[in-house]
Biotite code that builds the C-alpha atoms (Angstrom):
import biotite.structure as struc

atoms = struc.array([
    struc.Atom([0.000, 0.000, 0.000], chain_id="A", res_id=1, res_name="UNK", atom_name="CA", element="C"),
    struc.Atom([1.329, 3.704, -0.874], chain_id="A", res_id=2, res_name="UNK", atom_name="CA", element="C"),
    struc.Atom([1.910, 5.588, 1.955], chain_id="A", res_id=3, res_name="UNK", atom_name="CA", element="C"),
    struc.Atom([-0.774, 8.463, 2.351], chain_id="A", res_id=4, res_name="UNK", atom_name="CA", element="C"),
    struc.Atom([0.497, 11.015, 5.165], chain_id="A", res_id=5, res_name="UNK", atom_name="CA", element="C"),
    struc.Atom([3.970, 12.406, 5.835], chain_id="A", res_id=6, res_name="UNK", atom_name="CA", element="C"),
    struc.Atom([5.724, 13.689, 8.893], chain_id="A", res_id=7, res_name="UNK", atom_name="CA", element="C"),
    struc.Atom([9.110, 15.644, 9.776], chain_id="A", res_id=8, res_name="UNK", atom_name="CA", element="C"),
    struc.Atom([9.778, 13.839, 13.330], chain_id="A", res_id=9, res_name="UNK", atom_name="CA", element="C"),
    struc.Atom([12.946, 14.279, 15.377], chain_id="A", res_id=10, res_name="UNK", atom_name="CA", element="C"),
    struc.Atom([13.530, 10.389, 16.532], chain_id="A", res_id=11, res_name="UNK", atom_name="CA", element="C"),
    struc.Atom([14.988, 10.771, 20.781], chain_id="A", res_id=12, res_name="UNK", atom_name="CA", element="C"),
    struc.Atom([16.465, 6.861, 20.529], chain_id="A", res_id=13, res_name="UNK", atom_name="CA", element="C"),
    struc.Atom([17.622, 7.682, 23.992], chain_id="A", res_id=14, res_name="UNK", atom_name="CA", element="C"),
    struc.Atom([14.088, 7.723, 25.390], chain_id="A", res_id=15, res_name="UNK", atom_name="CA", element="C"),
    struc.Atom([13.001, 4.205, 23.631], chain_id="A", res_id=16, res_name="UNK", atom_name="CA", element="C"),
    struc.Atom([13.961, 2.465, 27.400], chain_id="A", res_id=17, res_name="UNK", atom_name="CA", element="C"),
    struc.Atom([11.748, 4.812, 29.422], chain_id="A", res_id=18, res_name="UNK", atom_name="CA", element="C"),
    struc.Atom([9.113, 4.769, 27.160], chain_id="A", res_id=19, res_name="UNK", atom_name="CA", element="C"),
    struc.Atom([9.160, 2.196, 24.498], chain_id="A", res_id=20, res_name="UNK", atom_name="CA", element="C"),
    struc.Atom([6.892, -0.452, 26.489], chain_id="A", res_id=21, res_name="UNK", atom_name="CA", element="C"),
    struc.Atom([4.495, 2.143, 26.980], chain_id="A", res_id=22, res_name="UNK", atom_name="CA", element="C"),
    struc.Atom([4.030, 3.048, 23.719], chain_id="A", res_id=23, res_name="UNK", atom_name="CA", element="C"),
    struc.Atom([4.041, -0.211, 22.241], chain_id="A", res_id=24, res_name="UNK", atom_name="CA", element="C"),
    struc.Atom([0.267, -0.257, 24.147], chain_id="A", res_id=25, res_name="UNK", atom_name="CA", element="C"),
    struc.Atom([-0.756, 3.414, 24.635], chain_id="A", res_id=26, res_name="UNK", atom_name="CA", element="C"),
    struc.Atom([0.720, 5.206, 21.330], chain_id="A", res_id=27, res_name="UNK", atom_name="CA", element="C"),
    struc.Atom([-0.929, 4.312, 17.863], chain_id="A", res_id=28, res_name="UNK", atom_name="CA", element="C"),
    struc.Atom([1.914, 5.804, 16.303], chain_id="A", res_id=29, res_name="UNK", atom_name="CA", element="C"),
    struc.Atom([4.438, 2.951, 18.028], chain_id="A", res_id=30, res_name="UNK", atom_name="CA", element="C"),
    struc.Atom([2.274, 0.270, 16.825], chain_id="A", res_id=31, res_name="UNK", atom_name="CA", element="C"),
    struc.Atom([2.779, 1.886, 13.139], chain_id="A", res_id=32, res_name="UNK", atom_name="CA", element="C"),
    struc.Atom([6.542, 1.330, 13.566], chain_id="A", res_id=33, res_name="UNK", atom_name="CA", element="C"),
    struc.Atom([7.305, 5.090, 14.072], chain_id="A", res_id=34, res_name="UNK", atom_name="CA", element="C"),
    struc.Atom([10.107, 5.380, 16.609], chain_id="A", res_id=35, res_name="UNK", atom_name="CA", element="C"),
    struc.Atom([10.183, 8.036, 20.019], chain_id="A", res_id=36, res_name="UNK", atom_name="CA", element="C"),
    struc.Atom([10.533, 11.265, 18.619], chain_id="A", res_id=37, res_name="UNK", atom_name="CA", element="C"),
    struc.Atom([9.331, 14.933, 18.805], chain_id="A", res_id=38, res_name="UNK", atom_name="CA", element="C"),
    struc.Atom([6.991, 16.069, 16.118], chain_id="A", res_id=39, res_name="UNK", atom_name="CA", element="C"),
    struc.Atom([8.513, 19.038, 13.639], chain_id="A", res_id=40, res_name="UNK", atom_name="CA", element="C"),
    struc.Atom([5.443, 18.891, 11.625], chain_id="A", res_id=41, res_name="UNK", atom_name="CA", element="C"),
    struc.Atom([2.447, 16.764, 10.912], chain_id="A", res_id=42, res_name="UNK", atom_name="CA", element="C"),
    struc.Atom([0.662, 16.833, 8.678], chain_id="A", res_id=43, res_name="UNK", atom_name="CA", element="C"),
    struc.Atom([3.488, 16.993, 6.343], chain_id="A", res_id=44, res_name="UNK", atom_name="CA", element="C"),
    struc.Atom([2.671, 17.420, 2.216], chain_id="A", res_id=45, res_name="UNK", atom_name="CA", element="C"),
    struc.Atom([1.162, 14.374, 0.755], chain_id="A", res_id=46, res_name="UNK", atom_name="CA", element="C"),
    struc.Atom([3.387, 11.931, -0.541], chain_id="A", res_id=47, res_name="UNK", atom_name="CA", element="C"),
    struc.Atom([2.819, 12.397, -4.568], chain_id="A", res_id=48, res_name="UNK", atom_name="CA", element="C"),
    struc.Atom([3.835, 16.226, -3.735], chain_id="A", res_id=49, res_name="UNK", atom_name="CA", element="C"),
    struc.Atom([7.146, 15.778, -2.306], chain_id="A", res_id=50, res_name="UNK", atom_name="CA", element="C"),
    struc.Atom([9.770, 16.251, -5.383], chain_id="A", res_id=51, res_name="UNK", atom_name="CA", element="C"),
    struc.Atom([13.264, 16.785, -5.803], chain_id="A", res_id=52, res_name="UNK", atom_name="CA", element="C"),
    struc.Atom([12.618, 20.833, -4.927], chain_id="A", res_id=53, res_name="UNK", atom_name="CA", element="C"),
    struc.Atom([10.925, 19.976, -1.930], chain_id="A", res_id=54, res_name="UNK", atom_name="CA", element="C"),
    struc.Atom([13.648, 17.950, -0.745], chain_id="A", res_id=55, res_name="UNK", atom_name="CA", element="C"),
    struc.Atom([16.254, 21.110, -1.460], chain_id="A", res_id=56, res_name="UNK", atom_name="CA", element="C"),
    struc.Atom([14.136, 23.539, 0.300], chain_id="A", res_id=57, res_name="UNK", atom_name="CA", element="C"),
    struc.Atom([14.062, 21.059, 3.493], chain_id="A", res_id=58, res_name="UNK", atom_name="CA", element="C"),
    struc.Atom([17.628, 20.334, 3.186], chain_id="A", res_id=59, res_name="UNK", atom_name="CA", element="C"),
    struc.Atom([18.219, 23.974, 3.157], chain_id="A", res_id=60, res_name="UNK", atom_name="CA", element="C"),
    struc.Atom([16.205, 25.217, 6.295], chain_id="A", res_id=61, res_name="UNK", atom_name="CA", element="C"),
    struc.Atom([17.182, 21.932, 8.815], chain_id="A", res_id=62, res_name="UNK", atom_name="CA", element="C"),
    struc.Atom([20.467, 22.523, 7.975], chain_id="A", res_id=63, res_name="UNK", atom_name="CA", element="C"),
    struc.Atom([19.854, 26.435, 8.905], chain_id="A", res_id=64, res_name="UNK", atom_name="CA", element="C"),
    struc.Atom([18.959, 25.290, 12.189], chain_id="A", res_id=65, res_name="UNK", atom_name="CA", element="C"),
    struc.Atom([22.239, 24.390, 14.670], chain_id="A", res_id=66, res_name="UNK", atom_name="CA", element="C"),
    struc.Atom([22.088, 20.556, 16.219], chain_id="A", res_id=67, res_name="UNK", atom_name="CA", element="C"),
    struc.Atom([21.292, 20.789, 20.045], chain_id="A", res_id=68, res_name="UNK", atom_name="CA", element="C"),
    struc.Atom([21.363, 19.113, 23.112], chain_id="A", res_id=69, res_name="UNK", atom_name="CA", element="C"),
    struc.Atom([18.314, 18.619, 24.846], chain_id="A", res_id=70, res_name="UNK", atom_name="CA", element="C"),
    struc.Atom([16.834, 17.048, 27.857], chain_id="A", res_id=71, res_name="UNK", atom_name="CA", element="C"),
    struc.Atom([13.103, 15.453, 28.762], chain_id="A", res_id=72, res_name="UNK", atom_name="CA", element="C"),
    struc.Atom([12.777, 16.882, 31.965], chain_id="A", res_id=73, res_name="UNK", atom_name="CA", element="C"),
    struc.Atom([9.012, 16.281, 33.323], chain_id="A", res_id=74, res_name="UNK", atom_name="CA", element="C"),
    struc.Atom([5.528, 14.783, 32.369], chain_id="A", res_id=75, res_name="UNK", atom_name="CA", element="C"),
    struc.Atom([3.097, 17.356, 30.707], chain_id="A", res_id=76, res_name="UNK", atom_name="CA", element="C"),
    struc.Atom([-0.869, 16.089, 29.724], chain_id="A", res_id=77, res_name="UNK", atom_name="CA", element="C"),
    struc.Atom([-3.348, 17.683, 27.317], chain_id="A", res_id=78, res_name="UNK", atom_name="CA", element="C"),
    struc.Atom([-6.425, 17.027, 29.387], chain_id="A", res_id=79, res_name="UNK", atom_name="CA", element="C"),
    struc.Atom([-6.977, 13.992, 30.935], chain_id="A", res_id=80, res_name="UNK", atom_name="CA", element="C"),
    struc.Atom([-6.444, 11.731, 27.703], chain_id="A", res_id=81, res_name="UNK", atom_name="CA", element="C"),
    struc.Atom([-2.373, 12.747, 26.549], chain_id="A", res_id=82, res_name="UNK", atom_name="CA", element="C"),
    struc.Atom([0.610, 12.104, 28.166], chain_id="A", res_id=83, res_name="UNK", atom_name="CA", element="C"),
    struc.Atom([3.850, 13.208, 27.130], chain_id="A", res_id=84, res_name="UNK", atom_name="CA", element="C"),
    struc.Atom([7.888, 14.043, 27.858], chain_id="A", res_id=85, res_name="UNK", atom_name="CA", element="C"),
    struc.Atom([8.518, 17.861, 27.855], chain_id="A", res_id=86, res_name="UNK", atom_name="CA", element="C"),
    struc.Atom([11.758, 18.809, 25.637], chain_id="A", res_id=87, res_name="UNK", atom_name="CA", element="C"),
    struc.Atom([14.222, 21.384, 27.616], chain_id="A", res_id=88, res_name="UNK", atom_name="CA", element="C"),
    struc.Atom([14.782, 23.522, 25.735], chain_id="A", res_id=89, res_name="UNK", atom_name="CA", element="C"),
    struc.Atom([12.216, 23.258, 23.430], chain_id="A", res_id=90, res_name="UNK", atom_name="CA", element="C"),
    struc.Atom([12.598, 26.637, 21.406], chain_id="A", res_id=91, res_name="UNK", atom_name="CA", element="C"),
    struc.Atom([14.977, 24.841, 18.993], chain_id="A", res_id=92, res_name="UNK", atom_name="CA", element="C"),
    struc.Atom([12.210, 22.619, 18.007], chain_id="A", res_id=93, res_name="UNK", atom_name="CA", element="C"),
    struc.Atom([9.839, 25.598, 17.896], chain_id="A", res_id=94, res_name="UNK", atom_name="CA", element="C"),
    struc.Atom([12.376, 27.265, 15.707], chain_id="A", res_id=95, res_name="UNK", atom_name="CA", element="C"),
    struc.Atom([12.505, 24.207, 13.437], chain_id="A", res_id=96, res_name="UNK", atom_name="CA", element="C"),
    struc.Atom([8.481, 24.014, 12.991], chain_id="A", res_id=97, res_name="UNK", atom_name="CA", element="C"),
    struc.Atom([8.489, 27.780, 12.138], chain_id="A", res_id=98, res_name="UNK", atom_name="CA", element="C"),
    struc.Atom([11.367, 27.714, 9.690], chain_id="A", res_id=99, res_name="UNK", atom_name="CA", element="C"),
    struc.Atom([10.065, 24.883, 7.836], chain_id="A", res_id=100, res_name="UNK", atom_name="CA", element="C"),
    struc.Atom([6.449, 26.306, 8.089], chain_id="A", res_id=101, res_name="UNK", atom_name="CA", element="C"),
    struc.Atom([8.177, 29.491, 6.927], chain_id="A", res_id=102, res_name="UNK", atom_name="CA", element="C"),
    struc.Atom([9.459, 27.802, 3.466], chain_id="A", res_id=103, res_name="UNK", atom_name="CA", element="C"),
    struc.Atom([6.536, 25.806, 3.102], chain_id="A", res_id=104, res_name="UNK", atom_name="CA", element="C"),
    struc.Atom([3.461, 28.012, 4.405], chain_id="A", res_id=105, res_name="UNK", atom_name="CA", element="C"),
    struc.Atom([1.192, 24.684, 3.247], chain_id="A", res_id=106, res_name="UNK", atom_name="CA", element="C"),
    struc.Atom([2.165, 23.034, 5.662], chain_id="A", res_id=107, res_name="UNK", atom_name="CA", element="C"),
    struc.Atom([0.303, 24.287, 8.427], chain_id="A", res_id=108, res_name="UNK", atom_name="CA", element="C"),
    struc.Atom([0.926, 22.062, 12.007], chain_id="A", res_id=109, res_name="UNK", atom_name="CA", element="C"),
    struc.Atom([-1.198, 19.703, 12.849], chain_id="A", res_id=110, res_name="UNK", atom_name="CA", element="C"),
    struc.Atom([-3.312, 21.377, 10.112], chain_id="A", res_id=111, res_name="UNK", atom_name="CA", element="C"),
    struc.Atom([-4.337, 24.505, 11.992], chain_id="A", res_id=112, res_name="UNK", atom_name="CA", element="C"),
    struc.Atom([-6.282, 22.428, 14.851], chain_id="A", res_id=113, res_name="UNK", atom_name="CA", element="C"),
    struc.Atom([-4.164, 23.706, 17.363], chain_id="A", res_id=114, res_name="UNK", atom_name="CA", element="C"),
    struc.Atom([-3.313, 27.602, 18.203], chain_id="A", res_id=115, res_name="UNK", atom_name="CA", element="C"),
    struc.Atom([0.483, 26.757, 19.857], chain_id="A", res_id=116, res_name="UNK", atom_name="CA", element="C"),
    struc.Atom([2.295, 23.714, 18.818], chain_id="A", res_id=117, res_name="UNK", atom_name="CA", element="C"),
    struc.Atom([3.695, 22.241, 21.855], chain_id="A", res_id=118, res_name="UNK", atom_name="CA", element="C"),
    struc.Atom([7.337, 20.278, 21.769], chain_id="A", res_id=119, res_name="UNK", atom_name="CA", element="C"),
    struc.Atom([6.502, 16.949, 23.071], chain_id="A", res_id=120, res_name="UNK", atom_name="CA", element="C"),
    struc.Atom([7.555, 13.404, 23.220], chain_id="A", res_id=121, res_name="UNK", atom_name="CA", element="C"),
    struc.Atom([4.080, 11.105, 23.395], chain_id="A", res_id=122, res_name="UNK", atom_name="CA", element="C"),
    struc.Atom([4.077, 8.590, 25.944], chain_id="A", res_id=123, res_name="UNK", atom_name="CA", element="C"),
    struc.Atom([0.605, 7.542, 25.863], chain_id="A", res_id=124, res_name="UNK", atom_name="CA", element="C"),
    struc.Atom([-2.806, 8.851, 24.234], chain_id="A", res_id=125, res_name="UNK", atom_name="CA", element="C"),
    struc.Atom([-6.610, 7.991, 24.802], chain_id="A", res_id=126, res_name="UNK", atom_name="CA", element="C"),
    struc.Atom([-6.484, 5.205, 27.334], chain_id="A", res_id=127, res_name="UNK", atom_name="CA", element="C"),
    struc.Atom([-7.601, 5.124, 30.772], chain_id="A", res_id=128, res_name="UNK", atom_name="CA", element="C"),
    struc.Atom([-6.622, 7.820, 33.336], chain_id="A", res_id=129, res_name="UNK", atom_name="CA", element="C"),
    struc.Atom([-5.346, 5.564, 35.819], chain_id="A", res_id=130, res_name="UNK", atom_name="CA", element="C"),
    struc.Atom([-3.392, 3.596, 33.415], chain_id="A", res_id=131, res_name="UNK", atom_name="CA", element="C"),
    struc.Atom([-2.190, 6.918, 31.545], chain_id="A", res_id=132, res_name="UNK", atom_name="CA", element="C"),
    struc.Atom([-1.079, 7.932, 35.064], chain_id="A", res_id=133, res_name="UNK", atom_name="CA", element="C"),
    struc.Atom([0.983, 4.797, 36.015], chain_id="A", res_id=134, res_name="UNK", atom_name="CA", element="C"),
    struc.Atom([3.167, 5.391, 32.604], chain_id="A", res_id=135, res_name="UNK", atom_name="CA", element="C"),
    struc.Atom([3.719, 8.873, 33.632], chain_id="A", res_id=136, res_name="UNK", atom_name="CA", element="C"),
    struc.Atom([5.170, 7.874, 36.810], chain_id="A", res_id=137, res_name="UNK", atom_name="CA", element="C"),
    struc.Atom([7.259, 5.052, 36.062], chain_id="A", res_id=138, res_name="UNK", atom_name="CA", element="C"),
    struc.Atom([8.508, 7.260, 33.153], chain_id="A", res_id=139, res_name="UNK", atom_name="CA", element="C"),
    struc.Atom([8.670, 9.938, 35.910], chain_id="A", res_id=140, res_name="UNK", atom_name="CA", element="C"),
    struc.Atom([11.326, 8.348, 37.567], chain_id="A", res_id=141, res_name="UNK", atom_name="CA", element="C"),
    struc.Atom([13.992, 7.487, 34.994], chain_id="A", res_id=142, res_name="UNK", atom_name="CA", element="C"),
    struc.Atom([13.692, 11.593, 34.261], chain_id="A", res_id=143, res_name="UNK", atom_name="CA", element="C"),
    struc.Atom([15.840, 13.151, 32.874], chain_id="A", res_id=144, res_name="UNK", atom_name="CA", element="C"),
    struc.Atom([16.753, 11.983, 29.346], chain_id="A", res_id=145, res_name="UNK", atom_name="CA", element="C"),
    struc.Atom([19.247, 13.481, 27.419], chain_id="A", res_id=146, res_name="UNK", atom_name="CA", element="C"),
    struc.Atom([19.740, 13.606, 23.867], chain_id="A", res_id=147, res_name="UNK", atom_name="CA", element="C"),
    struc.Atom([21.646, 15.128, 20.771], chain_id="A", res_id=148, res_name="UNK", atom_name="CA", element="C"),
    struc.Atom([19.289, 16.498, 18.038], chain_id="A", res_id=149, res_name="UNK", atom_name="CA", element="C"),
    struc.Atom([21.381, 16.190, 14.859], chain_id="A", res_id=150, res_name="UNK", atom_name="CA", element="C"),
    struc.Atom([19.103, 15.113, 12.487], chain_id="A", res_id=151, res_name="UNK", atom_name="CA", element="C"),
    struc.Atom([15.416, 15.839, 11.043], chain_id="A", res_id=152, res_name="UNK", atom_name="CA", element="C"),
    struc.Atom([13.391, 12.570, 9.306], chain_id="A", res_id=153, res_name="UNK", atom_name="CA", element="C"),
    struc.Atom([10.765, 12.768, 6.905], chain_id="A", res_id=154, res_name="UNK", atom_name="CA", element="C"),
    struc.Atom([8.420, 9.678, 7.428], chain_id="A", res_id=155, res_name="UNK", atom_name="CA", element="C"),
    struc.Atom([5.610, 8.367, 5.013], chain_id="A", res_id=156, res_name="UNK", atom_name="CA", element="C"),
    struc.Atom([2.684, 6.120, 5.978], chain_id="A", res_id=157, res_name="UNK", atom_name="CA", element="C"),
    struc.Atom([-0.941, 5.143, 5.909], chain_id="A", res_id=158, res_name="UNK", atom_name="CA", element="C"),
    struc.Atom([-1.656, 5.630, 9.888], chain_id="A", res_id=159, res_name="UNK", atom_name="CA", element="C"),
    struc.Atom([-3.274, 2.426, 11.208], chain_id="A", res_id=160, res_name="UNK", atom_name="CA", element="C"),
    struc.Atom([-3.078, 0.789, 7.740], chain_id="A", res_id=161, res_name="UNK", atom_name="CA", element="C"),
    struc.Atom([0.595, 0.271, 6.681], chain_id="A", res_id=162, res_name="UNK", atom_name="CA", element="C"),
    struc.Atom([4.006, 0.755, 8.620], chain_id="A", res_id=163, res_name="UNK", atom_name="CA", element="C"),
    struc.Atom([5.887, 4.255, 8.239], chain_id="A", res_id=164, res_name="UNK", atom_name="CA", element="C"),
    struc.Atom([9.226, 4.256, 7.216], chain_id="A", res_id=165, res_name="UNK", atom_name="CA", element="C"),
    struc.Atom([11.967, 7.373, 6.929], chain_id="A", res_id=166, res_name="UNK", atom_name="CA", element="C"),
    struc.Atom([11.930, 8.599, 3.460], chain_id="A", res_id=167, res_name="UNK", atom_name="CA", element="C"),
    struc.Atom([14.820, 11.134, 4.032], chain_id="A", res_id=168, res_name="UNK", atom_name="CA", element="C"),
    struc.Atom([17.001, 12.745, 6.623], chain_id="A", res_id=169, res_name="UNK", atom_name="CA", element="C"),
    struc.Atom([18.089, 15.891, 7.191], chain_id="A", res_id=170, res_name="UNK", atom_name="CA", element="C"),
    struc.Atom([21.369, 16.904, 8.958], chain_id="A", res_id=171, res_name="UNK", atom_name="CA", element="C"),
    struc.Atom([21.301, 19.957, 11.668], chain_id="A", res_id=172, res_name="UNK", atom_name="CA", element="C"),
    struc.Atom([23.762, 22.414, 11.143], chain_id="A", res_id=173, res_name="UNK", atom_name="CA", element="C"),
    struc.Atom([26.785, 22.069, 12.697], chain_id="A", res_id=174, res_name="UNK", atom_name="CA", element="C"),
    struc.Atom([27.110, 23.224, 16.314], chain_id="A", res_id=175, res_name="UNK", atom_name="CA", element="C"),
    struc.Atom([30.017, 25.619, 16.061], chain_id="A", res_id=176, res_name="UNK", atom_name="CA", element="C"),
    struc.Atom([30.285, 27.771, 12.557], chain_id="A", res_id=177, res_name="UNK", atom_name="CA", element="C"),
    struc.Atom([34.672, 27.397, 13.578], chain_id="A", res_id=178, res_name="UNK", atom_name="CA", element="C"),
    struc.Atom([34.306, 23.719, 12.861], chain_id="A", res_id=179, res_name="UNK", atom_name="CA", element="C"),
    struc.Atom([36.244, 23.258, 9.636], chain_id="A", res_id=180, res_name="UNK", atom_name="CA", element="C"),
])
């Protein structure tokens, strides 16, 4: 089946042993084979529209942005039904949805069904409370994670019909403009 839906994701492989078990159960998105990872922008363009130009244009702005350390720090919840990792910082990812955004004003996050696009790492989403809750604090206490952001992926899939797979990455800029 031909992927239908594309994402920019940042993958955090360093949080897959906090939270990998409880996404396997509590995050669709794990289930579709899409790793731990903050969200740059989703929805992305549809697959057929993604051409060589595209590509240059992403290229371009990611590697605009300078790679970054980061750290999950605490739990966060939209309401009562989404648990997640905050990013410290998490301007750098901001800045990475706006520049992209900023190239390709189509691409509107999360399609415009949100007002502020909030950095987050998804633990968990529309399960029970209580069992939402008990992720969040066994999660809690392996806090915090650190990570190097070096690298942007765009991912293509059909969600809940076919696995997602990286279609392209995108290097960071470098972290010191002296470095030869």
């Amino acid at each position: 089946m031909e992927p239908t839906q594309t994402a920019l994701i940042v993958p955090i492989p360093e949080a897959e042993d906090a939270v990998g078990r409880f996404r396997e159960s509590l995050d669709p998105a794990a289930s579709w084979g899409v790793p731990a990872h903050v969200t740059v922008l989703y929805p992305f363009l549809p697959p057929q529209q993604i051409n060589d130009q595209t590509l240059t244009v992403l290229r371009a702005t990611i590697a605009g942005i300078r790679r970054f350390d980061v750290a999950l720090t605490q739990i966060g919840w939209f309401g009562d039904t989404v648990v997640w990792l905050a990013p410290q910082p998490d301007r750098p990812f901001r800045n990475l949805t706006a520049a992209v955004w900023q190239r390709l004003p189509e691409t509107t996050p999360y399609a415009g069904e949100h007002t502020e696009v909030v950095p987050h790492l998804t633990i968990g989403q529309d399960a029970p409370k209580p069992t939402l809750s008990h992720a969040a604090e066994t999660v809690s206490a392996q806090l915090p994670i650190n990570a190097a952001v070096d690298m942007v992926h765009l991912i293509a899939g059909t969600s809940g019909l076919s696995p997602w797979r990286t279609v392209c990455e995108f290097p960071l800029g470098r972290i010191s403009s002296s470095a030869a």
